[in-house]
N, C-alpha and C positions, 0 to 999 in steps of 0.2 A: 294744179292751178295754184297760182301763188294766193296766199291768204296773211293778210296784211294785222301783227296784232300792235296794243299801244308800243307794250315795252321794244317790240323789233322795231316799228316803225320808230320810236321814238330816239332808238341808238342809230336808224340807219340817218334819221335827219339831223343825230347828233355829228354824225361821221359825217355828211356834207357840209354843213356849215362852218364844221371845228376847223377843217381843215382848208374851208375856202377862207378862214380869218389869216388861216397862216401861211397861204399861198405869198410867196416872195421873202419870206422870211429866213429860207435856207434851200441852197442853191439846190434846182432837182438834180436827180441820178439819172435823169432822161433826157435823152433828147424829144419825148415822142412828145406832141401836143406844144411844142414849142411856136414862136413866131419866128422867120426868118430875117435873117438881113439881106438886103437886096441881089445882094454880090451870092448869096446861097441859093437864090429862086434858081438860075441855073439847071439844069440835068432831073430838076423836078417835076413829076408829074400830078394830073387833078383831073379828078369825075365828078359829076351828080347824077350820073345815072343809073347808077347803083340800083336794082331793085329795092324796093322794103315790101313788106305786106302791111296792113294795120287792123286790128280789131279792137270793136268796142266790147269792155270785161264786164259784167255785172259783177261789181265783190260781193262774194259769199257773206262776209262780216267784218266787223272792225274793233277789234279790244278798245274799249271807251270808258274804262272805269277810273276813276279817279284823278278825273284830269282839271287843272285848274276853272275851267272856264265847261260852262252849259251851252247850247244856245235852247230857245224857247220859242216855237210862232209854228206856222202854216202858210207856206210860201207857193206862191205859182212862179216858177219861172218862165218866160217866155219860149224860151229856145230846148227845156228840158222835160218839165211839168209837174205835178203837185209834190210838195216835200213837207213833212211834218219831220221836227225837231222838238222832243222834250227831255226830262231828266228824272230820274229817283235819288233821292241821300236822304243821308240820318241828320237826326238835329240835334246838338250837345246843348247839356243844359247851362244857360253862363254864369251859373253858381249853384251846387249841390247843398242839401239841406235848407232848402229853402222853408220858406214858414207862410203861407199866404195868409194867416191871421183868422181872428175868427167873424165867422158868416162871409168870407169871401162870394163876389158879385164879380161876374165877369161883365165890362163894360164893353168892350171890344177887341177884336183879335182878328189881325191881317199878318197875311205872308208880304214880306219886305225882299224886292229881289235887285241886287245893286248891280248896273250894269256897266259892260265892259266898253260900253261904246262903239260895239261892233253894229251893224242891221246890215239885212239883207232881203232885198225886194223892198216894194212899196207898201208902207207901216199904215196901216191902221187897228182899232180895237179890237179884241178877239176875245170870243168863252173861251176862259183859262178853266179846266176840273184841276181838284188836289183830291186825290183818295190817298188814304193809310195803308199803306204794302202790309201783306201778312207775314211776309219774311225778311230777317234783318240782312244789312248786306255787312261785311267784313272787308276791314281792308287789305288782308293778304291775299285776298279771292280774286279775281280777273272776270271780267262783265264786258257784254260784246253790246252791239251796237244794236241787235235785232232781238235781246236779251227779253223773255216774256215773261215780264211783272206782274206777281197776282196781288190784286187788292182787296180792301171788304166792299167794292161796290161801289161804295157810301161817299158821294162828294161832296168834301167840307168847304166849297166856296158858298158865300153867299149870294142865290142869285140876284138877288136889288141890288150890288156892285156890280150888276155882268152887261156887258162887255167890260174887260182890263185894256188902258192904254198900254201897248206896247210901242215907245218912243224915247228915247234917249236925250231927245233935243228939247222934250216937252215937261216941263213945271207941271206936279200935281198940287191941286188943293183941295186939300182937306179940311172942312170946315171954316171955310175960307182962311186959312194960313199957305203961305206958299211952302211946296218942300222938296228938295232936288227932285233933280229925275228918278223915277224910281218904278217896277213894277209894285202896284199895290193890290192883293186878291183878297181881299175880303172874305175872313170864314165866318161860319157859324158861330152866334154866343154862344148855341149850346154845347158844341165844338168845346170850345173855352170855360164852362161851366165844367166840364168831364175834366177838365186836364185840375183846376182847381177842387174839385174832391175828389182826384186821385188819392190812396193810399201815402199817407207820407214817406215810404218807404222805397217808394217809387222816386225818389228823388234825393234817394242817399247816397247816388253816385251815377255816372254816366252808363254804369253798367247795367244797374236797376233801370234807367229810364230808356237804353234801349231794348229791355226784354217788353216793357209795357211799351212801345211806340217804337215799332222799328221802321218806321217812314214815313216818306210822303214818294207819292208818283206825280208830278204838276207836269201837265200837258194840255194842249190847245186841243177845244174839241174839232175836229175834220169837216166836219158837218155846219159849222156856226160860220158866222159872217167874219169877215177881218180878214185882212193879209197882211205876210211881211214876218221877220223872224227876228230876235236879237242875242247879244250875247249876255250870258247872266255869269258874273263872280261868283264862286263859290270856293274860294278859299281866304279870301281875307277878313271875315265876319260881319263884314257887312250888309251880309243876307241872313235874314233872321227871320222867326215866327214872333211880332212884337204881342203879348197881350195885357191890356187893359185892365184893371177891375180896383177895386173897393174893396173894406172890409170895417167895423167895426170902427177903426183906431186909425185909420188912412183913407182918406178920400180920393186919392188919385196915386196909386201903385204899379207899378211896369215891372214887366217879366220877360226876358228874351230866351226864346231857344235859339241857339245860333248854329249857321253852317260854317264851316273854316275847314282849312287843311287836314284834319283829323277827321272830319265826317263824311265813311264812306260814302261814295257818290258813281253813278254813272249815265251817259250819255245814251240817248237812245234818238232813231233816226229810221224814217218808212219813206217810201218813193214811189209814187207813181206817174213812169215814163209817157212821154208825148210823143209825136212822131220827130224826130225820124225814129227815135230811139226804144218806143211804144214795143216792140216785140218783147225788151227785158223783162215787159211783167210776166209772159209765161214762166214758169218756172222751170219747166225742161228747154229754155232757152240761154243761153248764159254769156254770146258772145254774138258779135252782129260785123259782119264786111265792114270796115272801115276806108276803104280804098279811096273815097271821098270824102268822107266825113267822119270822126271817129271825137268821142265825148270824153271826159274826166270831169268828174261832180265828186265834191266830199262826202261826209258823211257815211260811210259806205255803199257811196255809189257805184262810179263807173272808172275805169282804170284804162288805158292804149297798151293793148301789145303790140311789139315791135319786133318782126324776125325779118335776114336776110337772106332769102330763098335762094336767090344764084351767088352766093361768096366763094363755096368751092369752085364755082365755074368758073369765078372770077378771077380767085386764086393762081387756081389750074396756069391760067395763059402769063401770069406773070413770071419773073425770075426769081431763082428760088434765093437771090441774093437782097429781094426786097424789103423795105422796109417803112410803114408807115409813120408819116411823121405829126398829122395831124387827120383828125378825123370828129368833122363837126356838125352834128345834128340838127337841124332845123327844122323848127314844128309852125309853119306860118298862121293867122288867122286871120279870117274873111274880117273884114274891117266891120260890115253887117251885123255881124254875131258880137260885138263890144259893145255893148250898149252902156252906158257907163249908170245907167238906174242899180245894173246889175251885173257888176266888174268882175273879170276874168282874173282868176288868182295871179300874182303877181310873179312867181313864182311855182316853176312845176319842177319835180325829183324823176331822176330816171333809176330804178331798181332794177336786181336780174334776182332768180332765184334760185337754191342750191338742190340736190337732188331731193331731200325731202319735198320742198314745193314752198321752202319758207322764203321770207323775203332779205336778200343779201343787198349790201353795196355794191358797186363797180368797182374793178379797180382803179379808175380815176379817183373818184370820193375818198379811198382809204392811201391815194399817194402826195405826200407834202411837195406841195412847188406844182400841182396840177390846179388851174382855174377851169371850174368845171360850168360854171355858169347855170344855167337854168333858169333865168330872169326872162320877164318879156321886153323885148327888146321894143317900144313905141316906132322908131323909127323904122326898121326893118318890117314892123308888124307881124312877128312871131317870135316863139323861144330857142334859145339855142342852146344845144351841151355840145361841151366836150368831152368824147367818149374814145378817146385816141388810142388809151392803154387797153378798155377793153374791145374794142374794133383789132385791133393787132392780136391780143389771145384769139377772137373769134376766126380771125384769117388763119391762126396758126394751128388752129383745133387744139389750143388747150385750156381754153373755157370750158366751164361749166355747166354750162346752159346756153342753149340757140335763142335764145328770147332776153329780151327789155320790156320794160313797164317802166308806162307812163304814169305819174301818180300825182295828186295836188298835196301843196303844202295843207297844214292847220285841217288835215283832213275829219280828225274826230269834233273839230270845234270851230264849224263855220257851217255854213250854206252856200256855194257857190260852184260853177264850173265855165267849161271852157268847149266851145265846137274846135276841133282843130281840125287843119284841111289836110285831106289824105294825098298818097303820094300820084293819085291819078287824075290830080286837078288842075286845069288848064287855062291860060286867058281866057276872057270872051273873045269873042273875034273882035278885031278893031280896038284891041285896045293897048297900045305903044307904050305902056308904062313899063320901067325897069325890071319892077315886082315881078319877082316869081311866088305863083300863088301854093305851089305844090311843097308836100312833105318831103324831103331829101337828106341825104349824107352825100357831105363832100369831102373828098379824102384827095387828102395832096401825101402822095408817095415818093421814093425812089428806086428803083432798080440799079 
C-alpha cells in the first residue's frame, strides 16, 4: 500500500508544480500528450471505454511534522463525516534571560493563535483543551498525522473563557478594545504563576526552557458544542503564549513565548466516516468498491486507486507499431456533492508507487513541456490529467506499478474532500445533456 509521508509528498508536489510552471518553455522531446493540428487528426484513433476499476484507500498515515500552517476545529462534513484537526509544538522564548522582577503577579495569560484565513465547514465556538506533552518533539524527527501524544492530563485552558471563537472574519474584544482576528484561549493564572517562579535557569536559553516545557497539545474537545475548523500560522511569530503580570517596579509587564519556524511542531488529524464511506472505520477494512463512487479527503484520509484491468487485452488486439499520443484522465463530479459551504479541493495529484510501496511521480510530472493538469475544470464539472507518458509505459509493460492514486493537494493542512463518480456511472434516464457523468480515460492513438 502506498504510504504517503511530508518530505515524499512534499517533492512529489514539488515535481508537479515545478514543472507545470515550466511547461512551454522548452520545446518537448515528445510527441506524446501533444495537441494536434487538424490536417494530423487523420489515421487517428480514440476510446473511452477503456476499463478502470476504482477504490476508496483509507491512509494508514501522513508525515505532518513541521509544516507551516496547523488547522484547529471539529468538523462534520456532510458528504464524509466527523473530522477532528489539532496540533502539538514547542514555544521559544522571545528573549532568554529574562528577569520578571521582584514578587512577580501574573495578571493574565492566553494562547494567541494567528490565522491563515483558511475554514472549513460551518464556524462556530468550540472547547478548545491545551495540556503540557511530556515529551519534547525535535526538529530532525518526523511525526505522522495519527501520532499519540502523551500529556500530564492537566488542561491549562480557563474554563470561564470556554467556548473559543473560531472565526477568521470575526473581531475579538477584549475588555472592550477591538483586536484582529484572532484565536484567544484563555489559560489559568495559575498556569502563569508556575511559569513566573520557575527557576531562573530555566530561561537561560531555549534549550533550558524546552527540557522544563516541552509543550503544548491544543485540540478541540469531540464531545463539546461548535463546529467548523480553521487554519492556524505557526511559523511566522504571530502565534504566541502572551502573558500578563506585575511586579514590584512594573505595573503592566508582557512576556511572549512565541511559535515560529524553529519551533518543532506537528499536525494531527482523526476521522470518523459516514456512509457511504462508514466501513473505513473498521480497522481490518482499508479499501471500499469505488465503481460509483470513490472519496479523497485530506488529512490522512482517503485516497482513489486507479488500475487498468483489461490494458494487456487491449493491447493484445492492437499493432505492435502503435503508438499513444495522448491519454486523458477524467474524474467528473456530481454537481450534488459541490456544495460550495464545503468546496471540493481545487486541485487533485495523481501518484503511482515504486516497488517498495512508496509514493513516486509519473512520468508525465518529472517531463518538461508535459501539461499535466489536475485542476477542476467548472465547466466540464470534473478534474482532468494528463497521463500520456505513463499510460504508454503501462501499455508497454515497463512501468512500475499497475496502479494510480488519486491524492488531494494541501493534504497535511486543510480539511476538505471530494465524492468523485466512478467509472460505472450513468445518466438518469431522460436526461439529454452533453455530460458524461462516468470516470474515464480517453486515448487517442495510432497504429
Amino acid at each position: 500500500m502506498i504510504k504517503i509521508t511530508a518530505s515524499q509528498y512534499g517533492t512529489v508536489a514539488a515535481s508537479i508544480l515545478g514543472f507545470a510552471v515550466l511547461t512551454g518553455c522548452k520545446k518537448p522531446a515528445t510527441e506524446i500528450g501533444l495537441d494536434f493540428a487538424q490536417e494530423d487528426l487523420l489515421g487517428l484513433n480514440q476510446t473511452d471505454t477503456l476499463a478502470l476499476t476504482f477504490e476508496t484507500i483509507r491512509e494508514d498515515s501522513l508525515e505532518t511534522s513541521h509544516l507551516s500552517t496547523a488547522v484547529l476545529g471539529h468538523m462534520e462534513h456532510p458528504f464524509f463525516g466527523m473530522h477532528q484537526a489539532s496540533f502539538a509544538t514547542q514555544l521559544r522564548l522571545s528573549a532568554p534571560d529574562i528577569d520578571f522582577g521582584t514578587n512577580p503577579i501574573v495578571d493574565s495569560i492566553y494562547l494567541s493563535l494567528n490565522y491563515t484565513g483558511d475554514r472549513y465547514g460551518m464556524l462556530s465556538p468550540q472547547y478548545i483543551s491545551v495540556e503540557q506533552m511530556v515529551d519534547t518533539l525535535t526538529l530532525d524527527s518526523s511525526y505522522h498525522s495519527n501520532q499519540s501524544v502523551v500529556t500530564t492530563g492537566l488542561n491549562l485552558a480557563d474554563p470561564n473563557f470556554q467556548p473559543v471563537i473560531l472565526n477568521p472574519s470575526e473581531d475579538f474584544y477584549p475588555a472592550g478594545d477591538t483586536v484582529s482576528p484572532e484565536v484567544r484561549i484563555f489559560l489559568k493564572n495559575e498556569f502563569g504563576q508556575s511559569l513566573l517562579e520557575a527557576p531562573s535557569s530555566v530561561y537561560d536559553s531555549n534549550q533550558a526552557w524546552r527540557e522544563y516545557f516541552p509543550g503544548l497539545l491544543v485540540a478541540p474537545d469531540p464531545n463539546g458544542t461548535g463546529q467548523g475548523a480553521v487554519g492556524i500560522d505557526l511559523t511566522s511569530g504571530l502565534s504566541r503564549i502572551r502573558m500578563h503580570y506585575h511586579n514590584d517596579a512594573d505595573s503592566s509587564a508582557i512576556y511572549d513565548f512565541i511559535i515560529n519556524g524553529l519551533s518543532p511542531r506537528n499536525n494531527l488529524f482523526a476521522h470518523e466516516w459516514h456512509p457511504p464511506f462508514q466501513a473505513l472505520n473498521e480497522p481490518f477494512i482499508d479499501a471500499l468498491n469505488g465503481s460509483v463512487q470513490a472519496g479523497v479527503f485530506t488529512g490522512s484520509g482517503l485516497k482513489v486507486r486507479i488500475q487498468f484491468p483489461t490494458l494487456a487485452d487491449w493491447e493484445s488486439d492492437l499493432e505492435p507499431n502503435r503508438t499513444v499520443h495522448k491519454a486523458e484522465l477524467w474524474l467528473p463530479v456530481d454537481p450534488s456533492y459541490n456544495n460550495p459551504r464545503y468546496p471540493i479541493p481545487s486541485q487533485l495529484f495523481i501518484l503511482s508507487e515504486n516497488e517498495a510501496g512508496e509514493p513516486v511521480s509519473t512520468p508525465d510530472q518529472t517531463s518538461i513541456g508535459v501539461a499535466i493538469n489536475g485542476n477542476y475544470d467548472d465547466a466540464q464539472q470534473a478534474y482532468r490529467f494528463n497521463i500520456s507518458q505513463t499510460f504508454q509505459q503501462m501499455l508497454n509493460g515497463t512501468y512500475e506499478s499497475d496502479k494510480l492514486y488519486v491524492v488531494s493537494s494541501r493534504a497535511g493542512i486543510s480539511l476538505q474532500g471530494v465524492i468523485l463518480n466512478g467509472p460505472e456511472v450513468e445518466l438518469l434516464e431522460g436526461d439529454t445533456s452533453a455530460w458524461k457523468p462516468n470516470a474515464r480515460i480517453v486515448v487517442t492513438w495510432s497504429e
